[in-house]
Structures are given as C-alpha cells and as structure tokens.
C-alpha positions as CSV (number, residue, x, y, z in Angstrom):
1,X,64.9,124.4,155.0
2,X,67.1,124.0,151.7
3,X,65.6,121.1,148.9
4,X,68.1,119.9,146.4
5,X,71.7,119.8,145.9
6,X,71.3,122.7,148.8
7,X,72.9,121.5,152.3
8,X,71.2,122.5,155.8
9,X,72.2,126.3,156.3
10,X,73.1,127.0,152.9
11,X,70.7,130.1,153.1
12,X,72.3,131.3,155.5
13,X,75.6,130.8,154.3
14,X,74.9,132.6,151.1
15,X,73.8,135.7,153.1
16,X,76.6,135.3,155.3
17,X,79.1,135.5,152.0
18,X,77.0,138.0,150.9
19,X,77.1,140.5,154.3
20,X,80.7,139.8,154.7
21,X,81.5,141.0,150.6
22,X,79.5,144.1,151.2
23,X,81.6,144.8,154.8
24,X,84.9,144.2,152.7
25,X,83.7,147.1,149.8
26,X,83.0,149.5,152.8
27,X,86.4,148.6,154.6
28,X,88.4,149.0,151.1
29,X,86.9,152.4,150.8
30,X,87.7,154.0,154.2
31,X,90.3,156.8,153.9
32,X,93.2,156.8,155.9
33,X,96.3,159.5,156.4
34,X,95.9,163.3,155.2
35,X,93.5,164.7,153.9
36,X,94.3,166.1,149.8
37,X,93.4,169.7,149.4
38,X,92.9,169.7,146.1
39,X,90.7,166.9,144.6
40,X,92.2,163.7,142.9
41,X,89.7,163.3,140.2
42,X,89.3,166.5,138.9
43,X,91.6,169.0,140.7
44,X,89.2,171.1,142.3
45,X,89.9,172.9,145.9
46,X,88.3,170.7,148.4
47,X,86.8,172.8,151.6
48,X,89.0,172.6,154.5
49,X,85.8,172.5,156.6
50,X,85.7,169.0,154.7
51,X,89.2,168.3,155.1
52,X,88.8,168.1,158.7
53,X,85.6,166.5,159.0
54,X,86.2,163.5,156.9
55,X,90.2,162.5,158.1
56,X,91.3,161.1,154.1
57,X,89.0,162.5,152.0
58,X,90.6,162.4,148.5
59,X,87.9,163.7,146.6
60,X,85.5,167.1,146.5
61,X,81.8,166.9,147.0
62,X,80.5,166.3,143.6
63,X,82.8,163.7,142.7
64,X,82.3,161.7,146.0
65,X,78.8,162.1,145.0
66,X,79.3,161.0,141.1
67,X,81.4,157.7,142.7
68,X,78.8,156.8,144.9
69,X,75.7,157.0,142.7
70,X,77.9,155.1,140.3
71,X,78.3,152.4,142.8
72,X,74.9,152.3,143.4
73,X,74.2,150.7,140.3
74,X,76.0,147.6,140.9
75,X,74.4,144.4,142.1
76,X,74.3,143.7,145.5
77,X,74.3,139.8,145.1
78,X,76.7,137.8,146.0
79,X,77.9,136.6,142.9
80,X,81.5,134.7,144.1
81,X,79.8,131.2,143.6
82,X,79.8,128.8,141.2
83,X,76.8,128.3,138.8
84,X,76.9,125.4,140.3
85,X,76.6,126.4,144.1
86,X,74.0,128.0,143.4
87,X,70.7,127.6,145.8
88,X,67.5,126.2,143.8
C-alpha cells in the first residue's frame, strides 16, 4: 500500500515503467540484416562461425564484450519521472 502523495498501484506502476524501459534497451540492440565481416568498431575480421550464429552481428568478440561490460555500469532505475513523481 502506497502513503503520501503516492496513488494505489503506484509501485507497481513504477516497476511496470521500469520492466518495460529495460525491454525497449534490449529490443533497440537486436541486430537485424547481414552480418559485417569485418568489425565496426575496430576493423578486426569477425569469425564467420560467428557471422552465422548471431544473424547481425556488427561487432567482434572483444568489443561486444567491451560494450556490454560498459553497459553494465549504468543504473537500472527507472529514472523517466519527475522528482516529483517520485514514490516516498
């Protein structure tokens, strides 16, 4: 049960926001089309054993691997509200 400014199911509205912004990253980072045989970021070969196990891949092991420790240090809360929307 929210107190406060907070109305019933605002809890559950936040999680909510924040599933559905995490679903939208995932979606914006699916490949699509051909596969690159060279690597976009830094031009290496990329294995064609990869090329055709992963339909899109744009970039070589170590760089997908550099990107996605990278992302890992971002916050996963939903921060798209207003200071004021805030739950107390």
């Amino acid at each position: 049960m929210a107190s406060g400014w907070a109305h019933d199911g605002a809890v559950q509205d936040q999680i909510d926001a924040t599933v559905n912004s995490a679903v939208e990253r995932a979606r914006s980072r699916m490949t699509v089309g051909d596969s690159l045989e060279f690597c976009e970021e830094c031009d290496n070969e990329i294995p064609e054993k990869r090329r055709h196990a992963i339909l899109g891949v744009r970039l070589c092991i170590v760089c997908q691997n550099e990107m996605e420790s990278h992302d890992k240090t971002k916050s996963m809360y939903n921060r798209s509200g207003s200071k004021d929307s805030q739950l107390r």
